[in-house]
C-alpha positions in Angstrom: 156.0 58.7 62.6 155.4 61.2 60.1 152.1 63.4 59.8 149.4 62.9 57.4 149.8 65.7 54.5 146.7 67.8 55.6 148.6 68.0 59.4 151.9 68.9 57.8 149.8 72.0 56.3 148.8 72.4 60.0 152.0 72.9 61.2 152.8 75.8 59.3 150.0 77.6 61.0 150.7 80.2 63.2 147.5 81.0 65.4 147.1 84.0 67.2 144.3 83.9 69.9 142.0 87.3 70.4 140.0 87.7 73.2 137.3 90.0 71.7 136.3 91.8 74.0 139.6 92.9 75.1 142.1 93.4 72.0 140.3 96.5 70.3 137.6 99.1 71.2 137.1 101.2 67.5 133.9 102.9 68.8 134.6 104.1 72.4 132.3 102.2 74.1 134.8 100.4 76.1 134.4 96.9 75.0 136.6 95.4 72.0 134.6 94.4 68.6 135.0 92.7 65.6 136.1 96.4 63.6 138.9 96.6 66.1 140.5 93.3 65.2 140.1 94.4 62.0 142.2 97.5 62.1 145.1 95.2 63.9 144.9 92.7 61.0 148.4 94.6 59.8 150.4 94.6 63.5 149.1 90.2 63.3 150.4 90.1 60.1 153.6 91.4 60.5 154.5 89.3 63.4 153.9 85.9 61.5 150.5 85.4 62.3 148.7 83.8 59.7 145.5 82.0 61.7 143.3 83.8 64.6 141.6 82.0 66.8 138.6 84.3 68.3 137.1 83.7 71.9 132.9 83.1 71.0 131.5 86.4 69.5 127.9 84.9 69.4 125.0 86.8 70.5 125.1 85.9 74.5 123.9 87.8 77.9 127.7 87.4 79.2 127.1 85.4 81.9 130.1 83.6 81.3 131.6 86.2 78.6 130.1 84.7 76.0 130.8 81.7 76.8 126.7 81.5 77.5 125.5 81.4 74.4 121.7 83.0 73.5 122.1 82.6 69.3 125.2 80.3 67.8 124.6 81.8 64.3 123.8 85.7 65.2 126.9 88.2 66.3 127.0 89.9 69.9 125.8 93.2 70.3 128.9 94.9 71.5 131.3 93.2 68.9 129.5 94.4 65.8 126.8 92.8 63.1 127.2 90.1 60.9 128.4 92.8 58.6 131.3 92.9 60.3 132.1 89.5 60.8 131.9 89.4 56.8 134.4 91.9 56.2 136.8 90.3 58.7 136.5 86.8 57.2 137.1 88.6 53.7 139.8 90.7 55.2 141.6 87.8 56.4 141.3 85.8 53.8 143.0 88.8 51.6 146.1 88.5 53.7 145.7 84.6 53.3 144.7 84.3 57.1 142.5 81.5 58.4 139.9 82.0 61.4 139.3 79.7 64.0 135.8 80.3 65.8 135.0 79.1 69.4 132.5 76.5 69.6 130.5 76.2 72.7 128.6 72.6 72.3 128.6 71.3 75.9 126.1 74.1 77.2 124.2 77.6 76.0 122.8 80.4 77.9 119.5 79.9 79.7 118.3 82.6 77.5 118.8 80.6 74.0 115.8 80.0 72.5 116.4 76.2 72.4 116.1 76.7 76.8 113.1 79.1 76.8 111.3 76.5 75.0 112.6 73.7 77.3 111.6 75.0 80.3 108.2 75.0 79.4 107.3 71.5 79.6 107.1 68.1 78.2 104.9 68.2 75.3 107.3 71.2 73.3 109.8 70.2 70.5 112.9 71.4 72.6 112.1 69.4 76.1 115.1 67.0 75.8 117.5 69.7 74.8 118.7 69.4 78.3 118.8 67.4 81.0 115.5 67.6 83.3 114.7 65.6 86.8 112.2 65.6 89.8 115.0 65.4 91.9 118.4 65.7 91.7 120.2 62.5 90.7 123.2 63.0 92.0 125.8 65.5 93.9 127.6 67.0 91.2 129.2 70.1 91.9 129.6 73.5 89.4 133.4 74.0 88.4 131.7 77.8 89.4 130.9 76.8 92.6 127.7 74.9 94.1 125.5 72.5 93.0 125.7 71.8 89.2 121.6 71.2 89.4 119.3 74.4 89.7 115.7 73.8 90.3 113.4 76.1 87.3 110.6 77.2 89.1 108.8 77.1 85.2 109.0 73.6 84.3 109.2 72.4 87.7 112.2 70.0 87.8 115.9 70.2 87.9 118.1 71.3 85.2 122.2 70.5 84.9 124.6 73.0 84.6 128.3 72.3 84.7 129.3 75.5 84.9 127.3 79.1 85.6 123.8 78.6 86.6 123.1 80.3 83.2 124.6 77.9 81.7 122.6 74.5 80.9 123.7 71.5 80.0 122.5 70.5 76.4 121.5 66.9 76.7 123.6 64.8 73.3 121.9 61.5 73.5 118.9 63.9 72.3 119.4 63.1 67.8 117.9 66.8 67.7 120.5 68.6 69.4 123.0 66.3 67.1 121.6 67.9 64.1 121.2 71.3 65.7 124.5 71.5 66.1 125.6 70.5 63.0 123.3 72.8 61.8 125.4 75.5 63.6 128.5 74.3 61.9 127.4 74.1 58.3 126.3 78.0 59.0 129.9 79.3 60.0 131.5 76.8 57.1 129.3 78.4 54.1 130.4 81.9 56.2 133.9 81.2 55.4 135.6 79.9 58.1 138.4 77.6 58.5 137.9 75.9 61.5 136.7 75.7 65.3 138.1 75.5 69.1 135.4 73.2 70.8 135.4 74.1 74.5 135.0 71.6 77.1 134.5 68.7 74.3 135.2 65.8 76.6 132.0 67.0 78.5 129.3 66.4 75.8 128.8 63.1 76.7 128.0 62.5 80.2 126.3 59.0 82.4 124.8 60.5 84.5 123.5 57.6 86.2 127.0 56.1 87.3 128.3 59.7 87.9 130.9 60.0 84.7 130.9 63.7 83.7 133.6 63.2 80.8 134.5 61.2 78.3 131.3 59.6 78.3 130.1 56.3 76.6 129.3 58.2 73.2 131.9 61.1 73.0 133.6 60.0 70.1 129.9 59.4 68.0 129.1 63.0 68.9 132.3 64.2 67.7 132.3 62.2 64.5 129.1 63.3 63.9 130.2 67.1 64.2 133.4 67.1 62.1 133.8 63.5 60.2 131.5 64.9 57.5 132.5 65.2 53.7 131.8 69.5 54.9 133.7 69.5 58.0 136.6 67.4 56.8 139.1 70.3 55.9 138.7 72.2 58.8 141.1 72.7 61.3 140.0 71.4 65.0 141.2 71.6 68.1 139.4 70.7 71.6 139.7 71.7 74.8 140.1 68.5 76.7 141.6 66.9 79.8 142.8 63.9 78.0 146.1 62.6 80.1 146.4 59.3 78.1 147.8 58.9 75.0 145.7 56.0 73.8 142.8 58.2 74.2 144.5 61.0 72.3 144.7 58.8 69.9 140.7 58.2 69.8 140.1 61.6 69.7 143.1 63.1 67.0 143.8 59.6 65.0 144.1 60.9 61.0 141.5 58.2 60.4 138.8 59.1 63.2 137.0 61.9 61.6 136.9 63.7 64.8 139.3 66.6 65.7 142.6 67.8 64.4 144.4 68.1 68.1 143.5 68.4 71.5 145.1 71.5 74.1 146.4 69.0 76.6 147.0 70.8 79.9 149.8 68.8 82.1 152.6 71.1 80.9 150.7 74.1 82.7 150.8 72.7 86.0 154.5 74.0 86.7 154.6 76.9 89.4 151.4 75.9 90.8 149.5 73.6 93.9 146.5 74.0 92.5 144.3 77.0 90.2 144.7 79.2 93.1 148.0 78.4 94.9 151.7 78.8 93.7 154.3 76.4 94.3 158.1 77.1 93.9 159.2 74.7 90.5 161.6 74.8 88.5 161.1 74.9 84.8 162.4 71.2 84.6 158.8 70.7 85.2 157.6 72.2 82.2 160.1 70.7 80.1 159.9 67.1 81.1 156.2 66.9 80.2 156.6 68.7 77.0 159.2 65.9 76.3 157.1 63.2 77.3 154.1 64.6 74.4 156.5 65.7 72.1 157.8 61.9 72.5 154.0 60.3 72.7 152.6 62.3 69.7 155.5 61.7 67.4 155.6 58.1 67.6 152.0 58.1 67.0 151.6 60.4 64.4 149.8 63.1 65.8 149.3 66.8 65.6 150.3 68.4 68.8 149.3 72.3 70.2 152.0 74.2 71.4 150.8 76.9 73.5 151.4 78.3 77.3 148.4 80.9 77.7 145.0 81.5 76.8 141.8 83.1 78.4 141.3 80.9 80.7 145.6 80.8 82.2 147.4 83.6 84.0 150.7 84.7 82.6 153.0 81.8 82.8 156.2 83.3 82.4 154.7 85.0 85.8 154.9 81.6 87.3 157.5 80.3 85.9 160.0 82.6 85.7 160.7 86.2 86.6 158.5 88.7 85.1 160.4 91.7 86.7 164.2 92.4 86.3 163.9 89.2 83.6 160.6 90.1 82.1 162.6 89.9 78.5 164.5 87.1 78.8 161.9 84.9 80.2 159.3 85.2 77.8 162.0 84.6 74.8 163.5 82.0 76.7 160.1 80.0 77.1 159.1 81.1 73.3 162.1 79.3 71.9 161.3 76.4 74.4 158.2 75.5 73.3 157.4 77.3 69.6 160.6 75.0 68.1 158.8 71.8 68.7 156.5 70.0 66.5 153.0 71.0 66.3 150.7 74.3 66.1 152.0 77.2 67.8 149.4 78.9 69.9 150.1 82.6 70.9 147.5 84.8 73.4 147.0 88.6 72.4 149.6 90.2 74.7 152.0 87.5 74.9 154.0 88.5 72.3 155.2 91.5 74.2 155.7 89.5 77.3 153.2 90.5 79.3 153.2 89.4 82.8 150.2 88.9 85.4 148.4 91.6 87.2 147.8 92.2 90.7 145.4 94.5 92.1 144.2 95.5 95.9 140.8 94.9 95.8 138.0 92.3 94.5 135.8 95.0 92.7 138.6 95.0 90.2 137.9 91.4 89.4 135.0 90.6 86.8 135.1 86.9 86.5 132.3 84.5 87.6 134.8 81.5 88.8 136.8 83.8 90.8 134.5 85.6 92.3 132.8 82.7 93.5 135.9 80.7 94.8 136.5 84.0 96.8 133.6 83.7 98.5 133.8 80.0 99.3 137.5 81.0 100.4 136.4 82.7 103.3 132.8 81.3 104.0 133.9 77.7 103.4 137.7 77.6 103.8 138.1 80.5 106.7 140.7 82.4 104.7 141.2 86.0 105.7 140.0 88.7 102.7 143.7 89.5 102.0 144.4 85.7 101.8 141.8 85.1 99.8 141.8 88.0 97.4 146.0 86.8 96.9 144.6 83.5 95.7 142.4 85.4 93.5 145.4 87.7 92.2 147.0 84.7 91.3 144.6 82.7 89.3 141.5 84.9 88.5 141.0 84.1 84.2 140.9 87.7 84.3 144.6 87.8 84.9 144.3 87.3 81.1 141.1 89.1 80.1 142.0 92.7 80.8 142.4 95.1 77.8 145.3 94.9 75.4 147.6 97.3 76.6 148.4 98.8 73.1 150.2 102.5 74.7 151.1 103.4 78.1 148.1 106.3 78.2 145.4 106.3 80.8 142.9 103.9 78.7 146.1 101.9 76.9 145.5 102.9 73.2 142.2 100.1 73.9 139.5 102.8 74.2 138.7 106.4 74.5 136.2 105.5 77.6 135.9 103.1 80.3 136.9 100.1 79.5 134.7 97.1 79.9 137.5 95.7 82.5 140.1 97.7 84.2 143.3 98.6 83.1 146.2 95.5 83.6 148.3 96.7 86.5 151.7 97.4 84.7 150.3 98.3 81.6 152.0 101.8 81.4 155.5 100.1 82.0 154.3 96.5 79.8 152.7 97.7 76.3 152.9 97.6 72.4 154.7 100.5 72.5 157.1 100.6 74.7 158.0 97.1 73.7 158.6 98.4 70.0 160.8 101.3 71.2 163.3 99.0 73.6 166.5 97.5 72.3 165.2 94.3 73.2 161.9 93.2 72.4 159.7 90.8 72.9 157.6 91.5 69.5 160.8 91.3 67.3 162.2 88.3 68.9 158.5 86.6 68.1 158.7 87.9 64.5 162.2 85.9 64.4 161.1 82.8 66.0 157.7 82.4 63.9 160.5 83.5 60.2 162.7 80.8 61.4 159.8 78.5 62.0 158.1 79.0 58.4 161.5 78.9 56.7 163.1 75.9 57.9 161.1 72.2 57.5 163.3 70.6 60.1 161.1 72.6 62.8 157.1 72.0 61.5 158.4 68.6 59.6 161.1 67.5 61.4 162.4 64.7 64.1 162.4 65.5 67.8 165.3 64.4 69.9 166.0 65.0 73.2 170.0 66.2 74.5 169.9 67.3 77.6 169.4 65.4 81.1 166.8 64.8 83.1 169.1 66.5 86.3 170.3 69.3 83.9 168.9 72.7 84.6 168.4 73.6 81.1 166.3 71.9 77.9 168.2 71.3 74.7 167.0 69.1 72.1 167.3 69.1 67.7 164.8 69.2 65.0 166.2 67.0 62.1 164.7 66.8 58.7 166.2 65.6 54.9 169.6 65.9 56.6 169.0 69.5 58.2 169.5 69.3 62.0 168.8 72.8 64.3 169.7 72.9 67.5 167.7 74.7 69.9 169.2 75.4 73.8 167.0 77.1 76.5 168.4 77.6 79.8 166.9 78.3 82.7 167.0 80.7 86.1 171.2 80.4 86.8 173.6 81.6 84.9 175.9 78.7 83.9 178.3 77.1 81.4 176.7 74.6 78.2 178.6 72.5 76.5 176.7 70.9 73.3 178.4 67.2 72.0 178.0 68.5 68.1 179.5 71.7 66.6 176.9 74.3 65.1 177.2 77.4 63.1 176.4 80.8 64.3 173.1 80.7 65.7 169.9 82.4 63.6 167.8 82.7 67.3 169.2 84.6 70.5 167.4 86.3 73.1 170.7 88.1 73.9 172.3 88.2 70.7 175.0 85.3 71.7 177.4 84.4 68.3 178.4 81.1 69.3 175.5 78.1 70.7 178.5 76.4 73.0 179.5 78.8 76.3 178.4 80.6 79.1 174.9 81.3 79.0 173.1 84.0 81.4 169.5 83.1 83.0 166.8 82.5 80.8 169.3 82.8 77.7 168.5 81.0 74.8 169.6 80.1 70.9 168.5 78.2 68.0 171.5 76.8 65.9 172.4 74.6 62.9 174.3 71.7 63.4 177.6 71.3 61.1 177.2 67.7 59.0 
């Protein structure tokens, strides 16, 4: 089915995600800000990236790095002023560049004014903002670890909190938070902006007296009443969701539901991995057949998918699926071609364009993150793993994996800062950086910049149909994009070397992560090409 128009424009989006505090320190205080992504608006623009996507820069006591927040419609201290988020929106916009912003609806930080005033009682204006008992009403758990009710001393009840204790619940079936947050939205769209990421969306509507956390009785109301306005229709939206049905994809992205533009839908990410915190040998075959299986689902029905493999909250995958040492190259091309060739809105986190892989360090004071740390203590108090069991868990999933500074030079403080930085150094940054990826014969960056050229010069891969070539046993993923009697053929093999035979002829191809000259042949591990089919 084809997309509406305003999707099709969505598709030629190519959105770059920054995590602010880490990309770009331009006063030496060791913490990225808002004049640092300015002065790498250039390096974003020259790769193809024409939409940013920026991690929540709201005023916030970083409980949650940011994702706590004290003031939706003030800037955080150590990113800059509202000065500065002026200049970037106009900056942007010069280079015709879109920003997203990350909305935080679900919770805020238990220092926001609307929470300071809650705690206080009954008979204030801000009581219901969140979710108050005399005793807990159920056994709810924190994804952070322990109960997700805290008693407040204060008001002298219980208060929700999905996440950090910081971190209350704001309670939707309340009209007032309803308008308060659209009251946060209509400030950033008269900013400027061109859209939001809305974390944890399914979780704004919750019944809590039969024990549904998600995807709650009015979740589509809320949503509708957020971005199904005559203001908010334009905007680009995406939320972060654990949606695994397609008929509720449908609810949330439908072009007629006034709700949200796409949805990150997270089943493709489950390849190399038990759990969060425990590998599992896969095969890429994982990873492709689910990306069929939505690629399939979405274009029957019309709907605007996100391509993406990281983001702030997902180690490296090419670290899990792959190999990120003697094929560090090869599999982060391999797995670009893969998935930025389908249909829908390419996705691509700050560092991944230069292939890098995860970190590993030796010791828990190098880790920063609130959910890690606390599922390494419930490792070994709970779960009786050693502190070298527990700490390789940690290595392997820790959000920081992805949080450390951009590793812009190989020099001691990686061309991020001239002091500490906020977070230490990534592990292999002086062997995995800007760079040194610039200066090799075969880099990551450049092969990016090709993809995302092909991409915005050819309709048959925004616009185009999706079929499927390859088998189900094969260990490799071909499949065509064909549009107004243009077919591309793109072919992505995986960890052996071995021979690929296609059943249609093609020209030289345009794509190759190791500069093949014909699409049919042997093809080494990880190897890839993007070719037109002969008519």
């Amino acid at each position: 089915m084809q997309l509406c128009k305003k999707y099709r424009d969505f598709t030629r989006m190519n959105i770059y995600q920054i995590y602010p505090r880490s990309f770009m320190d331009s006063n030496g205080d060791g913490i990225g800000d808002l004049q640092g992504i300015i002065s790498k608006l250039d390096y974003l623009q020259e790769l193809g990236i024409n939409a940013i996507w920026m991690c929540p820069c709201f005023k916030s006591p970083n409980a949650d790095n940011g994702y706590d927040v004290a003031d939706y419609c003030d800037i955080m201290d150590e990113f800059g002023t509202m000065a500065d988020m002026d200049e970037l929106i106009a900056e942007m916009h010069s280079r015709g560049m879109k920003l997203i912003l990350d909305l935080v609806p679900n919770h805020t930080s238990n220092e926001h004014k609307w929470f300071r005033e809650s705690r206080k009682g009954k008979d204030n204006p801000y009581s219901d903002f969140y979710y108050w008992y005399d005793e807990k009403p159920n056994d709810w758990k924190a994804s952070f670890g322990g109960s997700a009710w805290e008693y407040d001393e204060l008001r002298g009840q219980y208060y929700l909190h999905m996440f950090a204790v910081g971190q209350p619940d704001l309670n939707w079936d309340n009209p007032e938070v309803v308008k308060a947050m659209q009251g946060v939205i209509d400030f950033w769209v008269e900013k400027g902006i061109d859209g939001f990421r809305i974390d944890v969306i399914d979780l704004i509507s919750k019944d809590i007296a039969n024990g549904v956390k998600g995807l709650g009785p009015r979740l589509h109301e809320y949503i509708h009443d957020m971005f199904g306005r005559d203001n908010t229709a334009h905007l680009f939206t995406v939320g972060e969701s654990v949606v695994k049905d397609i008929e509720e994809m449908k609810r949330h992205c439908g072009e007629d539901r006034g709700e949200v533009s796409t949805l990150f839908q997270f089943d493709h990410l489950e390849c190399g991995r038990a759990d969060k915190f425990t590998p599992k040998k896969d095969s890429l075959r994982t990873f492709r057949d689910t990306l069929v299986y939505w690629q399939q689902q979405t274009d029957e029905n019309g709907l605007l998918y996100s391509l993406f493999t990281d983001n702030h909250d997902q180690p490296a995958f090419i670290s899990r699926a792959g190999n990120d040492r003697e094929l560090r190259y090869e599999t982060a091309t391999d797995i670009a071609a893969m998935i930025y060739l389908l249909k829908g809105v390419p996705f691509i986190y700050q560092g991944q364009e230069i292939g890098m892989p995860a970190a590993h360090y030796d010791n828990i004071d190098c880790f920063d993150d609130v959910e890690c740390l606390g599922a390494y203590r419930e490792m070994i108090t709970e779960k009786g793993l050693s502190e070298a069991e527990a700490l390789e868990k940690v290595n392997f999933g820790s959000r920081d994996n992805a949080r450390h500074p951009m590793a812009w030079d190989g020099s001691a403080k990686c061309g991020f800062t001239t002091s500490e930085p906020w977070l230490i150094e990534h592990s292999r940054a002086a062997e995995v950086n800007v760079a040194s990826d610039l200066a090799a014969e075969r880099s990551v960056y450049r092969f990016y910049q090709q993809l995302l050229k092909l991409r915005g010069e050819n309709d048959a891969f925004t616009d185009g149909r999706f079929e499927l070539i390859s088998k189900p046993e094969d260990d490799h993923f071909i499949y065509t994009r064909t549009q107004d009697g243009e077919k591309w053929a793109v072919i992505c093999n995986f960890e052996k070397d071995q021979q690929i035979k296609l059943p249609f002829d093609c020209e030289e191809p345009a794509l190759a992560n190791l500069g093949r000259k014909t699409a049919d042949g042997a093809y080494a591990a990880y190897e890839c090409a993007a070719a037109k089919v002969l008519q």
